[in-house]
VOPAGU-2260 file (C-alpha; in pm, 1 decimal, decimal comma):
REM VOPAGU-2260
SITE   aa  ch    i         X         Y         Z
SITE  UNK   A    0       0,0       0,0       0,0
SITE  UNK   A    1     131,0     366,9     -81,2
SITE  UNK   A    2     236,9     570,8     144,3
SITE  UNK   A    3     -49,9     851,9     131,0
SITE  UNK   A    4     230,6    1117,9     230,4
SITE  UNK   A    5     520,8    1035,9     -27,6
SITE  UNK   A    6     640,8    1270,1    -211,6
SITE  UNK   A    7     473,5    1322,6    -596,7
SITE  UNK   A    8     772,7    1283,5    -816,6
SITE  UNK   A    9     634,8    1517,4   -1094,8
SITE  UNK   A   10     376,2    1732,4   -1191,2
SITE  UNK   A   11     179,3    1519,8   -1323,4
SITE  UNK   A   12     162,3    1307,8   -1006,6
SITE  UNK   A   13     169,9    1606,5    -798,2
SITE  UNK   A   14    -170,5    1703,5    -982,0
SITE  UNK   A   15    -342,8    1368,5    -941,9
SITE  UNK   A   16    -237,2    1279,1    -592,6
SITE  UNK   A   17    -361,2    1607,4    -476,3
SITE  UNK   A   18    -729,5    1596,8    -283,9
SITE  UNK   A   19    -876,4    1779,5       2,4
SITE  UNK   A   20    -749,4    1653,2     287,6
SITE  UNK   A   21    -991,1    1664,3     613,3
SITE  UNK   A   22    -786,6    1484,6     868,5
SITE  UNK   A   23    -423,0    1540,2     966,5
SITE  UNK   A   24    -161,5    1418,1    1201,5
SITE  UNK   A   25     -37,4    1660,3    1491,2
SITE  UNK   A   26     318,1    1633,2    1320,8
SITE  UNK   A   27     468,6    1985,1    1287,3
SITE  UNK   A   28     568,7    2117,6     932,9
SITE  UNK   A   29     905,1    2219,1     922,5
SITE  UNK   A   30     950,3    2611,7     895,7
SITE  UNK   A   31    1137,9    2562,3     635,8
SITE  UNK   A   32     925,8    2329,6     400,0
SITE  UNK   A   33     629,6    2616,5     451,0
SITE  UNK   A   34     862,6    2877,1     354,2
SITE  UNK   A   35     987,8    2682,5      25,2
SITE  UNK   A   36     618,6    2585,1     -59,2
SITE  UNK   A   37     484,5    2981,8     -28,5
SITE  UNK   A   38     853,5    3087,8    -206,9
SITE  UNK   A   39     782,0    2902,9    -534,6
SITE  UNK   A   40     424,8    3077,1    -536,4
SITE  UNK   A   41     609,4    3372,6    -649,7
SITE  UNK   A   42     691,0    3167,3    -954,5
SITE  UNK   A   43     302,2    3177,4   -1024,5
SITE  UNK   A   44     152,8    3378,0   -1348,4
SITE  UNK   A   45     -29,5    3719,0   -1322,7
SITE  UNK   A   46    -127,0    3957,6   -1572,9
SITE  UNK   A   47     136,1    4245,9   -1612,3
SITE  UNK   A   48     299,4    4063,1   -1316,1
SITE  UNK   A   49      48,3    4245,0   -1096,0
SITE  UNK   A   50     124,7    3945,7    -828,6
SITE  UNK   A   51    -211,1    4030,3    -597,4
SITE  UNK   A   52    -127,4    3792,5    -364,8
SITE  UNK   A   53     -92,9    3830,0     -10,5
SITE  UNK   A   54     -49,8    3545,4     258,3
SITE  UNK   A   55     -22,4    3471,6     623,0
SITE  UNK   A   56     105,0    3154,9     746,5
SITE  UNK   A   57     -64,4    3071,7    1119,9
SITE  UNK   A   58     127,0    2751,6    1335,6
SITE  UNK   A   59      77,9    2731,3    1672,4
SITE  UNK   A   60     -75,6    2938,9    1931,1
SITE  UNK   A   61    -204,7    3241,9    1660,1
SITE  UNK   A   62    -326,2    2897,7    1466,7
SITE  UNK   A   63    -544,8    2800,0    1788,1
SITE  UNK   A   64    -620,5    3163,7    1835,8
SITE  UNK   A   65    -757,9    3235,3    1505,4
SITE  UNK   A   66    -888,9    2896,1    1436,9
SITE  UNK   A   67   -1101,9    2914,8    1718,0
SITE  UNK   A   68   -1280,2    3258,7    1676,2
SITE  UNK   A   69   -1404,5    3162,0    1378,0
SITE  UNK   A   70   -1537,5    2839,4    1500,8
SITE  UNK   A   71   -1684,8    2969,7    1771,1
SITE  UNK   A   72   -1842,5    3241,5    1607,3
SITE  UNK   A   73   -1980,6    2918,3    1334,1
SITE  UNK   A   74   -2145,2    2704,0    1664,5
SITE  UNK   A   75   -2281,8    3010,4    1818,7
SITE  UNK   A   76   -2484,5    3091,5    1514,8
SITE  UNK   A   77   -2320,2    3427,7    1547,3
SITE  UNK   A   78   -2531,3    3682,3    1301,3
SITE  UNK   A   79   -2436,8    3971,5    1083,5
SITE  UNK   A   80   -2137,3    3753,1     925,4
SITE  UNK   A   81   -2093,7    3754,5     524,6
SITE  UNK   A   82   -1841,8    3670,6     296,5
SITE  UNK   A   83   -1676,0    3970,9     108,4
SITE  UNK   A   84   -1799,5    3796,4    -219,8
SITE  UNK   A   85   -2043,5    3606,5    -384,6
SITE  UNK   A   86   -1874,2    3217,0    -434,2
SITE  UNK   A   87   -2209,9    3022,5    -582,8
SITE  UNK   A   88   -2463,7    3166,8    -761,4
SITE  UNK   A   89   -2834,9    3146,1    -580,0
SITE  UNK   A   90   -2955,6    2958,1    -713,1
SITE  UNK   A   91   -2707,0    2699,8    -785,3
SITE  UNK   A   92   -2859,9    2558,0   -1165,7
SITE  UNK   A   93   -2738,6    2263,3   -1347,8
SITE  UNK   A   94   -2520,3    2097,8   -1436,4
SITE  UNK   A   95   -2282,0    2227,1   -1141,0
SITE  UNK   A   96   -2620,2    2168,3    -880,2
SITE  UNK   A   97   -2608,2    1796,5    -932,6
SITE  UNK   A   98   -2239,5    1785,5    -907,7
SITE  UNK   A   99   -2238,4    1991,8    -589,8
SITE  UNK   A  100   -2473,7    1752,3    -439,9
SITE  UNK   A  101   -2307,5    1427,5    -532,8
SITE  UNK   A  102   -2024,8    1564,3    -354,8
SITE  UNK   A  103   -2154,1    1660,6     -34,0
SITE  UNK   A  104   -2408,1    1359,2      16,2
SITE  UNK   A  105   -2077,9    1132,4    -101,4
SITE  UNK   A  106   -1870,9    1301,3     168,4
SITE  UNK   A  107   -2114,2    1247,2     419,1
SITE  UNK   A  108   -2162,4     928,2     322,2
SITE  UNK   A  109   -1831,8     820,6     350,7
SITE  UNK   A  110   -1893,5     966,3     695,3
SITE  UNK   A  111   -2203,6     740,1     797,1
SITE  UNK   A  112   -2377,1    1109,1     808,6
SITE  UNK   A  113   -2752,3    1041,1     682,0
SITE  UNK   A  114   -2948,7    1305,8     534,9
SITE  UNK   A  115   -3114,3    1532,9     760,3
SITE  UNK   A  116   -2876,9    1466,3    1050,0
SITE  UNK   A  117   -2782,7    1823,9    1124,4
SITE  UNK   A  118   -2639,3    1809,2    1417,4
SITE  UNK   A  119   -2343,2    1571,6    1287,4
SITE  UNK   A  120   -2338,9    1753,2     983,2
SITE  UNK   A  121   -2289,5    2067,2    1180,8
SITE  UNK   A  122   -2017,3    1892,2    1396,9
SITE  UNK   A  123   -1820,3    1797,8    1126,5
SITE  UNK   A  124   -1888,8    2147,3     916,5
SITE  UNK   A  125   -1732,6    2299,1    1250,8
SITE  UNK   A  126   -1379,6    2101,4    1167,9
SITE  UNK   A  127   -1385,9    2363,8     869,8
SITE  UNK   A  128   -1298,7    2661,4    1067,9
SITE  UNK   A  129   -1020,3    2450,3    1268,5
SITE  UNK   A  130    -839,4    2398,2     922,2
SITE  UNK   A  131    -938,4    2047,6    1010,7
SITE  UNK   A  132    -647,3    2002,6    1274,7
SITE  UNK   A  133    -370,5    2045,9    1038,5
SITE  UNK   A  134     -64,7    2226,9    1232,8
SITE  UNK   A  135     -62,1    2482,7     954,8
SITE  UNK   A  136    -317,7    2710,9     782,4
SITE  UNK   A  137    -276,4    2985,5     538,3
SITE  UNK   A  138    -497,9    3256,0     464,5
SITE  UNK   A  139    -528,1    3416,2     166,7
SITE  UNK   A  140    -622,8    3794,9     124,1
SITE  UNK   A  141    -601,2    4045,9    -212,5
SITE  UNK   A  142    -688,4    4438,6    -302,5
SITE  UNK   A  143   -1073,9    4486,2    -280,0
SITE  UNK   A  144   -1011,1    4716,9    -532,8
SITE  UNK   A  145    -899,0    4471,8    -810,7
SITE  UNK   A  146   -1099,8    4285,2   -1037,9
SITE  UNK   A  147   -1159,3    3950,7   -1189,8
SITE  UNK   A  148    -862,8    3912,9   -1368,7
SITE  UNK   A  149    -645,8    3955,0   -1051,0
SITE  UNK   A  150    -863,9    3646,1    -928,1
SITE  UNK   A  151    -773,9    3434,4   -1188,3
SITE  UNK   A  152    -435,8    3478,5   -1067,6
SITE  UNK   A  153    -467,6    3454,0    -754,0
SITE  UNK   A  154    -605,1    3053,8    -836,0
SITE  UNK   A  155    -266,8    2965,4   -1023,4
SITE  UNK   A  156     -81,0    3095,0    -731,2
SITE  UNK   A  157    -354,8    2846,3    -506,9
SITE  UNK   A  158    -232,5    2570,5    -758,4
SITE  UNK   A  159     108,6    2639,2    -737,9
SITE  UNK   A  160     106,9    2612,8    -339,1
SITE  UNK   A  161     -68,7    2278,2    -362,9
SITE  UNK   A  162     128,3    2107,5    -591,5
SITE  UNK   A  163     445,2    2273,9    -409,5
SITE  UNK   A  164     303,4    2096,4     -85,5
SITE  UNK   A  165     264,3    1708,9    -254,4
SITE  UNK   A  166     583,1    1756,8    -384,9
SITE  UNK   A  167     725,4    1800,7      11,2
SITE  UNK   A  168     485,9    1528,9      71,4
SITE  UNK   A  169     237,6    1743,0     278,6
SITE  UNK   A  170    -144,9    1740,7     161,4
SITE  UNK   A  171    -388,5    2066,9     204,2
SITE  UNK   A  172    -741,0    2142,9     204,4
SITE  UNK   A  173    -826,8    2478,6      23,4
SITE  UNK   A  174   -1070,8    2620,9     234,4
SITE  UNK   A  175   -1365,1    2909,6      86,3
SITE  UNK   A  176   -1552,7    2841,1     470,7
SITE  UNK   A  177   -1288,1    3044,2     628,1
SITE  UNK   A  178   -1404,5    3362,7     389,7
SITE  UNK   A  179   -1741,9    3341,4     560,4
SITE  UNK   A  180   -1613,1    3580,1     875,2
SITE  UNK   A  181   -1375,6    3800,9     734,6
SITE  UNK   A  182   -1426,1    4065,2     979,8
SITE  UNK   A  183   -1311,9    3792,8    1258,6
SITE  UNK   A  184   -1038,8    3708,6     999,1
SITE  UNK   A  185    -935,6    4092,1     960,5
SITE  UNK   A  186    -986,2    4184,3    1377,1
SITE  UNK   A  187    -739,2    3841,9    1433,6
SITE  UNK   A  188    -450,5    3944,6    1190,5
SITE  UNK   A  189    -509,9    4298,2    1227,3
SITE  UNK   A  190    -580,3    4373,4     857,1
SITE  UNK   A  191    -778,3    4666,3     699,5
SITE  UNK   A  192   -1091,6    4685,7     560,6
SITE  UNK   A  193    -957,6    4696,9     187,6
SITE  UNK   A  194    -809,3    4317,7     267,8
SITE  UNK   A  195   -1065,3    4106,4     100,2
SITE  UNK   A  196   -1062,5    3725,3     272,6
SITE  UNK   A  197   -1031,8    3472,2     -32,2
SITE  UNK   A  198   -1020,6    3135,3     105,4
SITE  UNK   A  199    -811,9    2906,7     394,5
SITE  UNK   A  200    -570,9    2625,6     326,8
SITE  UNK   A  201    -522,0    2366,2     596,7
SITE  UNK   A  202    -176,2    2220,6     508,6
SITE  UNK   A  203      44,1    1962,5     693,8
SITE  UNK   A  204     111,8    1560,1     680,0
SITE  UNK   A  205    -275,7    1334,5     592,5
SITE  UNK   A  206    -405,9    1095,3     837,8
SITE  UNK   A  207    -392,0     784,9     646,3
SITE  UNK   A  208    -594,0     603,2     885,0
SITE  UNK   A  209    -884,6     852,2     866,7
SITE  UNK   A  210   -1186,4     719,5     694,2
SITE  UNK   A  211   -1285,4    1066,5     561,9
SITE  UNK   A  212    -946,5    1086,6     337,3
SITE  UNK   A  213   -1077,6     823,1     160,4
SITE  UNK   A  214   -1308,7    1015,4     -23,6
SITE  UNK   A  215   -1235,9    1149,1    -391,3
SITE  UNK   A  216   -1526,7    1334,8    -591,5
SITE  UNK   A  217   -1583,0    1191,6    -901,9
SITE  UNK   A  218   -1410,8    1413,0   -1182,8
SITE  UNK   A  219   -1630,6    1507,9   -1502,1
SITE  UNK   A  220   -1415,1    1329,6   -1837,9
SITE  UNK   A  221   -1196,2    1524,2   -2058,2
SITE  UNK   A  222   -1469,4    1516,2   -2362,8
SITE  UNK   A  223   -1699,7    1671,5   -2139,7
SITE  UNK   A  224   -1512,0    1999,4   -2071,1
SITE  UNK   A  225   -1240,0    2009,7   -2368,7
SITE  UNK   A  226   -1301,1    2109,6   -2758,8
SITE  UNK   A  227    -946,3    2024,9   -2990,7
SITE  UNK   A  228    -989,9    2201,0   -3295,9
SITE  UNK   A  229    -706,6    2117,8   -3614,0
């Protein structure tokens, strides 16, 4: 049996290995591995080399600290929270609704969570906000002032940090919960207003032994999404 944490030999392995990761070990991540992984982000494309990317890197206690705020704030049912952006439509329409489904009721299912079971649901939703235990999570922040195009960079630069991190051997879990309190995110890491919250990533070593990283979405097949013209 594979080791779930060896390290991808290539791209191309790199890309297919990587999945989101829900469980972790407690093992720390070297300071040094997370510092190589967010270097070679500067590698990724932008248009005009705008590079909109901004990150901060939380281990240990400011990990806990922040971690925590925002969970608490989910299990409270805190109001007056909302994301800094719009990430699904609403309503959700097909095909994308029936994919988004299959997902969740296959994660949950590969949880023993039926349908309807809120409170586990809930539970387990509440790992989000923890970056699922891993010992490091990044958070991701750009300009509110650019637009769309800066976004699209700012997901190559999300790729490039994943693949960076199977390469070390380390999975992650890219994470748009977390950008459902940015003002707790901003008050935490004392950032301004103008600091729109993108997304989380829970990074550090899988828990092979945890049922829930046995899960992998089905992936839609290359005729379904690709034209070649000659």
């Amino acid at each position: 049996m594979k080791d779930i944490n060896a390290p991808a030999s290539g791209v191309f392995e790199a890309a297919r290995s990587r999945r989101s990761i829900r469980a972790y070990r407690p093992d720390p991540v070297p300071p040094q591995t997370l510092r190589e992984i967010v270097e070679l982000g500067r590698h990724a494309p932008s248009g005009s080399n705008i590079q909109p990317w901004q990150v901060h890197v939380l281990t240990g206690a400011t990990l806990r600290r922040v971690g925590h705020a925002i969970q608490k704030a989910f299990l409270d049912d805190e109001p007056g929270h909302r994301r800094d952006y719009d990430y699904y439509t609403d309503p959700v329409f097909e095909p994308y609704l029936a994919r988004r489904r299959a997902c969740g009721w296959g994660l949950y299912g590969t949880l023993g969570i039926g349908k309807g079971d809120h409170e586990k649901s809930k539970a387990f939703r509440a790992q989000n906000y923890v970056f699922f235990g891993a010992p490091a999570g990044l958070i991701f922040t750009i300009d509110r002032k650019l637009e769309k195009g800066s976004w699209l960079d700012y997901g190559m630069f999300l790729q490039t940090l994943m693949l960076a991190a199977r390469a070390k051997g380390l999975h992650t879990c890219a994470e748009a919960s977390i950008a459902s309190y940015p003002d707790i995110v901003r008050r935490e890491l004392g950032l301004a207003d103008d600091r729109v919250v993108i997304c989380g990533m829970a990074m550090g070593y899988a828990d092979g032994d945890a049922i829930v990283n046995g899960f992998q979405p089905e992936r839609i097949a290359l005729g379904e999404y690709t034209v070649f013209l000659d």
